[in-house]
C-alpha positions as a Markdown table, in Angstrom:
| # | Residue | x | y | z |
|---|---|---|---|---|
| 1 | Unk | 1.7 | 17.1 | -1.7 |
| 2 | Unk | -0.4 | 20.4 | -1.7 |
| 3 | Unk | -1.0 | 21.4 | 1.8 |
| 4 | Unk | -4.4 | 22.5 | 0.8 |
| 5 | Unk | -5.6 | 19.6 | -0.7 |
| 6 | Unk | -8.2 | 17.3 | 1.4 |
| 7 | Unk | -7.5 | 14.3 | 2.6 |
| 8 | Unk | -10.1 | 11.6 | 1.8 |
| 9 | Unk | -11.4 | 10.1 | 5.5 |
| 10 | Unk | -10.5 | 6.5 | 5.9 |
| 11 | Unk | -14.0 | 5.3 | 6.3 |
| 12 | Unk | -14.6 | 7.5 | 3.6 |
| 13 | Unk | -12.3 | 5.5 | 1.5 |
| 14 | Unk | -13.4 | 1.9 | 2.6 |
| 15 | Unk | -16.6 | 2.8 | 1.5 |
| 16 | Unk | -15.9 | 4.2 | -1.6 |
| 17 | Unk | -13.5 | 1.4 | -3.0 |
| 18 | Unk | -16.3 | -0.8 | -3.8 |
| 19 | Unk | -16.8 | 1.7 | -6.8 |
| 20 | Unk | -13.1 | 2.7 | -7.0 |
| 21 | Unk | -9.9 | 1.8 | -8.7 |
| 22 | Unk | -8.8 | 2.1 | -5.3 |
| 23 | Unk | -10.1 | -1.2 | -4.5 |
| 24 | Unk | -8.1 | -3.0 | -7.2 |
| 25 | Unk | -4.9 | -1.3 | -5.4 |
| 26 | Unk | -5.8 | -2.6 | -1.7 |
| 27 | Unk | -8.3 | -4.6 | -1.1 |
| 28 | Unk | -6.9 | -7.4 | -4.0 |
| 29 | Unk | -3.6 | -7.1 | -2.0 |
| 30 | Unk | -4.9 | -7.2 | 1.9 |
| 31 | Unk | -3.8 | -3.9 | 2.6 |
| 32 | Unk | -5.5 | -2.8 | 6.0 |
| 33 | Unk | -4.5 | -1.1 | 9.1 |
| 34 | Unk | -1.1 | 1.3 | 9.1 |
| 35 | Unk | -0.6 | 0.7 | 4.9 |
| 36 | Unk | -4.2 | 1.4 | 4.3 |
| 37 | Unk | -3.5 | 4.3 | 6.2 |
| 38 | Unk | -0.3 | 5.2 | 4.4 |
| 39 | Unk | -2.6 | 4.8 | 1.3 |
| 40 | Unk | -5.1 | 6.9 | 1.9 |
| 41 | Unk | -2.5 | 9.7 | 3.0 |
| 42 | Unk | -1.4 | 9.9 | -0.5 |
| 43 | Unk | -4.8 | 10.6 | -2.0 |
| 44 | Unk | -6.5 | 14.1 | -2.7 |
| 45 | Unk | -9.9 | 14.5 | -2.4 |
| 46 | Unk | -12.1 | 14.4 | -5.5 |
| 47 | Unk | -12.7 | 16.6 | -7.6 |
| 48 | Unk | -15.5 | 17.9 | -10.6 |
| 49 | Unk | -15.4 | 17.8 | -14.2 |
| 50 | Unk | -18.3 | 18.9 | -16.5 |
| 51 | Unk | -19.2 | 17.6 | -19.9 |
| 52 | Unk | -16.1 | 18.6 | -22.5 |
| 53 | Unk | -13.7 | 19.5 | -19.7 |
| 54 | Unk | -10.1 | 18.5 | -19.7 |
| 55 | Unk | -8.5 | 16.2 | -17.0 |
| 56 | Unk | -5.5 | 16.6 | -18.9 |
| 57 | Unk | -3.7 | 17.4 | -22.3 |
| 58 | Unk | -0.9 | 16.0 | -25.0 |
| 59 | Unk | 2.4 | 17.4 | -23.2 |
| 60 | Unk | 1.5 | 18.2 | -19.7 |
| 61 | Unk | 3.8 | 17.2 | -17.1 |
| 62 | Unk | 3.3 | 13.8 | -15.2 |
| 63 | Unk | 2.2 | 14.9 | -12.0 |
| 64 | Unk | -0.6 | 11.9 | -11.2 |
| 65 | Unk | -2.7 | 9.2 | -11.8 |
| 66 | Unk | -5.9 | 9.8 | -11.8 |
| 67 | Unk | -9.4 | 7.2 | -10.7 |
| 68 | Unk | -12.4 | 8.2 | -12.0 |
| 69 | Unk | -14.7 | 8.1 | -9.2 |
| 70 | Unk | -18.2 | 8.7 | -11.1 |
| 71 | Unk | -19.1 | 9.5 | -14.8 |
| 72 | Unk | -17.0 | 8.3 | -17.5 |
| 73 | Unk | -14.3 | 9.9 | -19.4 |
| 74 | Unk | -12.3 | 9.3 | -23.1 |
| 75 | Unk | -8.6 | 9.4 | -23.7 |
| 76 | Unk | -7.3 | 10.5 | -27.4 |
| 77 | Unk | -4.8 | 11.7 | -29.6 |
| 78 | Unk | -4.9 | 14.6 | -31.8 |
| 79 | Unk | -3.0 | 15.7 | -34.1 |
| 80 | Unk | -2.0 | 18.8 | -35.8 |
| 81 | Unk | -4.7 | 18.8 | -38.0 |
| 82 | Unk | -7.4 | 18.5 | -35.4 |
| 83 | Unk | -8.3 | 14.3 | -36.5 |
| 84 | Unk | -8.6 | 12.5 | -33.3 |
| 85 | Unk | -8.2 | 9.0 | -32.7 |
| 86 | Unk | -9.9 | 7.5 | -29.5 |
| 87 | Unk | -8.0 | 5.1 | -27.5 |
| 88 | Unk | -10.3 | 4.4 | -24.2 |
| 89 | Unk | -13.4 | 5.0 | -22.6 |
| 90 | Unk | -13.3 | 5.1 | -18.7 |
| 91 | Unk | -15.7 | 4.3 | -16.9 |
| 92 | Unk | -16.1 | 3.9 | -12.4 |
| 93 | Unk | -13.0 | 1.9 | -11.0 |
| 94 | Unk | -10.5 | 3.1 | -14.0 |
| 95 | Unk | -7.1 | 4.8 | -13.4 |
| 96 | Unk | -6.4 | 7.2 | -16.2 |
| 97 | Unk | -2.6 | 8.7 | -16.7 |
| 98 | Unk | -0.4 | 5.2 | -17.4 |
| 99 | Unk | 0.4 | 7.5 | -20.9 |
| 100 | Unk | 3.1 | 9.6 | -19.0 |
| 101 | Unk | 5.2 | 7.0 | -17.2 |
| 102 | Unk | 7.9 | 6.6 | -19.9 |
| 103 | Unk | 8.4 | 10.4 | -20.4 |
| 104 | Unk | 7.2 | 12.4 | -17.5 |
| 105 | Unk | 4.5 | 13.9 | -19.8 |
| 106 | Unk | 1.3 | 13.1 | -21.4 |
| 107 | Unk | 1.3 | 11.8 | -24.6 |
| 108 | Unk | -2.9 | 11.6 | -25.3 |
| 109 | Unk | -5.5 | 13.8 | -24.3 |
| 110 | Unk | -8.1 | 12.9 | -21.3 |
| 111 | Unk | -11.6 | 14.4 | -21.3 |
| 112 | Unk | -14.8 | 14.1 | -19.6 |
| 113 | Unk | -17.8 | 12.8 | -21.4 |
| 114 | Unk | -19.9 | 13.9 | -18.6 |
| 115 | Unk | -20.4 | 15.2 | -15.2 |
| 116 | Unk | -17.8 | 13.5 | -13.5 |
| 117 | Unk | -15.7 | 13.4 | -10.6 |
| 118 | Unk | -12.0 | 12.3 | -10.3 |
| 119 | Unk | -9.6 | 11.3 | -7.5 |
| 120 | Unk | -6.2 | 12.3 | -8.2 |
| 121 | Unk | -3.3 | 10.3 | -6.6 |
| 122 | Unk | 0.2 | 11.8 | -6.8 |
| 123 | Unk | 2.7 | 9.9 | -8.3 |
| 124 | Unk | 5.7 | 10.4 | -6.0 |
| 125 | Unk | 3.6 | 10.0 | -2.9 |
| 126 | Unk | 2.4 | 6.8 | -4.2 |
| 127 | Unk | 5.7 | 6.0 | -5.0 |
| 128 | Unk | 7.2 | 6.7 | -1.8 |
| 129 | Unk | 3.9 | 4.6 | -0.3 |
| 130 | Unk | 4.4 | 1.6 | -2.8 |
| 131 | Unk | 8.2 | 0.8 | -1.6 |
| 132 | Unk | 6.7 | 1.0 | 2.3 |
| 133 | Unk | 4.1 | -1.6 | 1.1 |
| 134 | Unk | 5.2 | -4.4 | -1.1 |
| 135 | Unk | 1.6 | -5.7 | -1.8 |
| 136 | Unk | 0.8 | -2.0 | -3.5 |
| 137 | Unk | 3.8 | -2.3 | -5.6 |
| 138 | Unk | 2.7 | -5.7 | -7.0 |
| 139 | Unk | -1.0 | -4.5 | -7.2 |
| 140 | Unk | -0.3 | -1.4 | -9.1 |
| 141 | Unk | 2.2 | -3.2 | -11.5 |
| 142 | Unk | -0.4 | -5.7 | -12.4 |
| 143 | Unk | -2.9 | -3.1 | -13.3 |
| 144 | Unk | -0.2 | -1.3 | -15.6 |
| 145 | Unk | 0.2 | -4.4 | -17.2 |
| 146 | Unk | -3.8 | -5.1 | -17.9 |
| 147 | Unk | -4.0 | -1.5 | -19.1 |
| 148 | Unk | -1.2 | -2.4 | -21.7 |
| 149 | Unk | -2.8 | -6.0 | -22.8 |
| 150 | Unk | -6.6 | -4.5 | -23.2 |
| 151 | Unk | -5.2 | -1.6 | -25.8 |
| 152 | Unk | -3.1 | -4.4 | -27.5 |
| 153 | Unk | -6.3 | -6.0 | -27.6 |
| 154 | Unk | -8.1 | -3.4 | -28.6 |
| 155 | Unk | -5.5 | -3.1 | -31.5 |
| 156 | Unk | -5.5 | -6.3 | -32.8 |
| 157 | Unk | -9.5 | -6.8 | -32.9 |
| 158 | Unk | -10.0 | -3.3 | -34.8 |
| 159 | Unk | -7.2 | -5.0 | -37.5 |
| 160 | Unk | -9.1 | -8.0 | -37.8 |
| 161 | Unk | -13.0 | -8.1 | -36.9 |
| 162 | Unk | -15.8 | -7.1 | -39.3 |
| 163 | Unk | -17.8 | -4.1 | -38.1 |
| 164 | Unk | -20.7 | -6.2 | -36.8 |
| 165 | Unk | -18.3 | -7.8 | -34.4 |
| 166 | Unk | -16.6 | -5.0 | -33.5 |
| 167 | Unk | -19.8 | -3.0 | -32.4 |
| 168 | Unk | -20.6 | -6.7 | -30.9 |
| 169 | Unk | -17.1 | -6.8 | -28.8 |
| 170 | Unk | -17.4 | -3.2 | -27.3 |
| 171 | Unk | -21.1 | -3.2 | -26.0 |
| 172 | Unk | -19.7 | -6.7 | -24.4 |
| 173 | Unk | -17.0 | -4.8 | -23.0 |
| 174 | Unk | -19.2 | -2.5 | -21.4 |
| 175 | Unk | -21.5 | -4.9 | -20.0 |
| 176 | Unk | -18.8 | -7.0 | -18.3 |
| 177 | Unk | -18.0 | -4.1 | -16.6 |
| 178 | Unk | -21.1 | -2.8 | -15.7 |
| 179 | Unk | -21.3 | -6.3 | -13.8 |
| 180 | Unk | -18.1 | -5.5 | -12.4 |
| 181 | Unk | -19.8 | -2.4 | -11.0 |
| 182 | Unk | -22.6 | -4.4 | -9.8 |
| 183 | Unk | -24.3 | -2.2 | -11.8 |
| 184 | Unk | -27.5 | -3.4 | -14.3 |
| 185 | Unk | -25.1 | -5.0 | -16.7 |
| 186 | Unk | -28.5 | -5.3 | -18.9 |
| 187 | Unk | -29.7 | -1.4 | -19.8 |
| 188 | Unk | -26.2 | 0.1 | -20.6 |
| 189 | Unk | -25.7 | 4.2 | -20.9 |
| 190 | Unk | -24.0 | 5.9 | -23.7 |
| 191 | Unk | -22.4 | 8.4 | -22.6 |
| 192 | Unk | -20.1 | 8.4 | -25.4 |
| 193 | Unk | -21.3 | 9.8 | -29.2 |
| 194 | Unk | -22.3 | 7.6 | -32.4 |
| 195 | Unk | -19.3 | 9.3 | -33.8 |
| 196 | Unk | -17.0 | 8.6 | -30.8 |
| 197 | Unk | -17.8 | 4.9 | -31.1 |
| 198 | Unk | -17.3 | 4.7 | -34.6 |
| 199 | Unk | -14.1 | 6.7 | -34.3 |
| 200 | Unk | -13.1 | 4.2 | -31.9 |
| 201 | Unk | -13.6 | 1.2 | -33.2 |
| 202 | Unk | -12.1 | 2.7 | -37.0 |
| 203 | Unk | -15.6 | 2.6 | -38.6 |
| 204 | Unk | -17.5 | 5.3 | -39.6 |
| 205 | Unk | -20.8 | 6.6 | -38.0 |
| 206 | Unk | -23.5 | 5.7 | -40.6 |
| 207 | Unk | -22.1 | 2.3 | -40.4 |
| 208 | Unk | -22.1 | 1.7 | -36.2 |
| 209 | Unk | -25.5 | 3.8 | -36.9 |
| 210 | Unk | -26.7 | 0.8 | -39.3 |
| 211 | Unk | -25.5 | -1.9 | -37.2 |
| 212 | Unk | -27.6 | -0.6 | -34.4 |
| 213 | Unk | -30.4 | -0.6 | -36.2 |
| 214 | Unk | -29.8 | -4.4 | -37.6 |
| 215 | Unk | -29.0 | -5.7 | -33.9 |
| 216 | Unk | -32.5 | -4.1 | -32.6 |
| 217 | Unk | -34.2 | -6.0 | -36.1 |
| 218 | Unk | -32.4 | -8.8 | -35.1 |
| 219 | Unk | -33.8 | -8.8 | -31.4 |
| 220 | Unk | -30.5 | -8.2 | -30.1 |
| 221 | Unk | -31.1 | -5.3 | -28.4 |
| 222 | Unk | -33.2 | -2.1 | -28.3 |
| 223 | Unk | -32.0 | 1.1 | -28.7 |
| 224 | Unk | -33.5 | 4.5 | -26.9 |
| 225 | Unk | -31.1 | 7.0 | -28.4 |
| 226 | Unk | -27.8 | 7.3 | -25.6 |
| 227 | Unk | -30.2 | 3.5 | -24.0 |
| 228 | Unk | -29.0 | 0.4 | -24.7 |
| 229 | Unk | -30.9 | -2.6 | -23.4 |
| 230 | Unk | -29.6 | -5.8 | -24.0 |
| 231 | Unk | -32.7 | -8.4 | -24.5 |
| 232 | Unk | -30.9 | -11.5 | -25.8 |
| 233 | Unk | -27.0 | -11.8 | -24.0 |
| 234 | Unk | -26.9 | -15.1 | -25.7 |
| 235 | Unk | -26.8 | -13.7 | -28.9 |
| 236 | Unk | -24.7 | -10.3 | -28.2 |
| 237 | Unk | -22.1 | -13.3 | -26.9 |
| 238 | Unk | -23.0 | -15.0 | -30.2 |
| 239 | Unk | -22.3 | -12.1 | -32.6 |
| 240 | Unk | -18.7 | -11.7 | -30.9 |
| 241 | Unk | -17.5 | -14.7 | -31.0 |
| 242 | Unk | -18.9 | -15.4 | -34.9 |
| 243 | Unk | -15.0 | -14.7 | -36.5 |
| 244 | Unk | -13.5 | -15.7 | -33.2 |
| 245 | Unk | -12.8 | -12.2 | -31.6 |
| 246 | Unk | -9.9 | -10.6 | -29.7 |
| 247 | Unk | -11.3 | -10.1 | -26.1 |
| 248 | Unk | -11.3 | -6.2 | -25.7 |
| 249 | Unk | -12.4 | -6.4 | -21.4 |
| 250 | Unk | -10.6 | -3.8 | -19.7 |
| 251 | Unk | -11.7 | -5.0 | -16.2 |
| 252 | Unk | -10.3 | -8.8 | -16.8 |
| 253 | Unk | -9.0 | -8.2 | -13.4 |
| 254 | Unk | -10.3 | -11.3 | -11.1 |
């Protein structure tokens, strides 16, 4: 580890995880005492990134995972061309850098899409802490493994639902993890473009535009251009579940 980075305080930490990945890798797994310790060790301060700026690129060595601690980011490929495809938005209380465990490198882009501030956790020091504590092993494993079900989920539900459930399904993803958050899982921010969502979800923009427009007719919801609030849940819930939907949560932790 870098002898200049800071070391997060311990209270510090315990009073940050509520809004923290961190809490799905100790709290979930009562570690306390010497392993929180251990944990907290391990873990470099935070650290900034404005709007546009790169946490990482395609190719870079795996040095870390990263949790975003505030703001949200989007992971992607690009290819020669320039075309992007969006794989994930991450919001509070996501780890980003899973992409780089099979080769050592980074295979997708990760950048913020606004002020936003990171924690970065070295991958060999939370290794080496992981064999020391058994119930961080198990914890971090599971949460590998619900990274990899929500983008086969994600996968399967762009193949197979029509646009107005797809739109449907992600701003239900984002409110069941605004209530995660124990944030106002009712007036959602968009940080993320028109043309972001529809490049995620494999639509294009004048159509997630449209279907906007039809859900806030509809009495669905009402839009303030990046404000969402949600007036009727009931029939958000409705609209996804109309050709029997893929759940796409990415925080179907508990």
């Amino acid at each position: 580890m870098d002898s200049g980075a800071v070391i997060l305080d311990l209270n510090q930490l315990r009073r940050s995880c509520a809004s923290c990945a961190l809490h799905e890798l100790c709290l979930p797994a009562g570690i306390y005492g010497d392993d929180l310790r251990q944990l907290d060790a391990a873990i470099r301060d935070k650290r900034t990134l404005e709007r546009g700026a790169t946490l990482y690129r395609d190719g870079d060595a795996f040095r870390a995972l990263y949790v975003v601690r505030s703001g949200s980011l989007k992971t992607f490929l690009q290819n020669e061309a320039g075309d992007l495809q969006i794989l994930a938005f991450h919001l509070p209380g996501e780890i980003l850098g899973f992409d780089a465990l099979a080769s050592n490198q980074h295979v997708s882009q990760a950048e913020a899409l606004e002020h936003s501030s990171i924690c970065e956790l070295p991958y060999a020091r939370l290794m080496q802490v992981s064999n020391e504590v058994p119930a961080l092993h198990r914890q971090l494993m599971r949460v590998i493994s619900r990274e990899m079900v929500a983008e086969h989920r994600h996968l399967v539900m762009m193949g197979r639902q029509p646009a107005q459930e797809r739109l449907a399904i992600f701003l239900q993803n984002l409110v069941d993890r605004y209530a995660h958050l124990s944030r106002d899982d009712i007036s959602l921010t968009l940080s993320m473009s028109r043309y972001d969502i529809a490049n995620y979800l494999g639509l294009v923009v004048e159509t997630v535009s449209r279907l906007f427009t039809r859900m806030q007719e509809t009495g669905v919801l009402e839009v303030n251009r990046k404000s969402v609030r949600i007036l009727r849940p009931d029939l958000l819930a409705e609209l996804c579940s109309t050709q029997h939907p893929v759940p796409m949560k990415r925080h179907d932790h508990d």
